[in-house]
N, C-alpha and C positions, 0 to 999 in steps of 0.2 A: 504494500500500500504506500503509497507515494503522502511525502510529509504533510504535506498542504492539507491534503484529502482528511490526515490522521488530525492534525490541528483543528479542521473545521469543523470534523466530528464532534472533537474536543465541548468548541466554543458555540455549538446548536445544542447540546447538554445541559451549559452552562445558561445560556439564553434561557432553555425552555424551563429550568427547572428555577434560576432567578425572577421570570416574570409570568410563573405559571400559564406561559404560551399555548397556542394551539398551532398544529402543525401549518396552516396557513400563516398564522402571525408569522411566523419563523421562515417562513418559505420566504414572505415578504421583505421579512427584515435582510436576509443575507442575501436576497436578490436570488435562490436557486429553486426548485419545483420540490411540489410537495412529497413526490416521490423520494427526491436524493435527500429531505431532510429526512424523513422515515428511514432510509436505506441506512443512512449514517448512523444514526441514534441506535436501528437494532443490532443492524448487522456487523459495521464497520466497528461502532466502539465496544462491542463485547469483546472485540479484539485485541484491544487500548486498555478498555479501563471498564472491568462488569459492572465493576459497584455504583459507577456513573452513570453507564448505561439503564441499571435498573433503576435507579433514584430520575432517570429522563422520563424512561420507560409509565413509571407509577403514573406519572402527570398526563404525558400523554392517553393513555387509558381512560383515565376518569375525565378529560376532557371529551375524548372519543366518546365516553357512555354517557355524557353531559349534553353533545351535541346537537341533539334532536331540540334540547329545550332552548338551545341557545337559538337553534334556528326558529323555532317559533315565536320567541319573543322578537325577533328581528320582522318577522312578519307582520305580527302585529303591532308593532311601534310605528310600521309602516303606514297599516289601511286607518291607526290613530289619525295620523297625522294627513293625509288624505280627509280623513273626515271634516277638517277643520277650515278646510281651503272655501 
């Protein structure tokens, strides 16, 4: 695994688990696809560092089983404000 690759794993880790991210936030922030932060976080730094991995891992999960409601609230903050026009 080439350094860079190993670092960035590193610091989408550090990202998700300092600002209890979601895999899109994190996509966002470092500019790369939702895929490669996922890829990095399971695959890559298990290889690096587990205990990181799984302490990434934990947030993303409960964000993942969170998500359904995150999207609903987003919908309806939406047809709220709609209402209002």
């Amino acid at each position: 695994m080439k350094d860079y690759i190993a670092k960035r794993a590193v610091e989408i880790a550090n990202y998700i688990i300092e600002n209890n991210a979601t895999v899109r936030q994190t996509a966002k922030q470092f500019g790369i696809s939702k895929s490669t932060v996922h890829k990095d976080c399971t695959e890559r730094l298990l290889l690096i560092n587990p205990a990181l991995a799984a302490d990434a891992r934990k947030i993303l999960d409960l964000n993942k089983s969170e998500r359904h409601i995150r999207g609903g609230l987003a919908t309806r903050e939406k047809y709220l404000h709609m209402e209002h026009h």
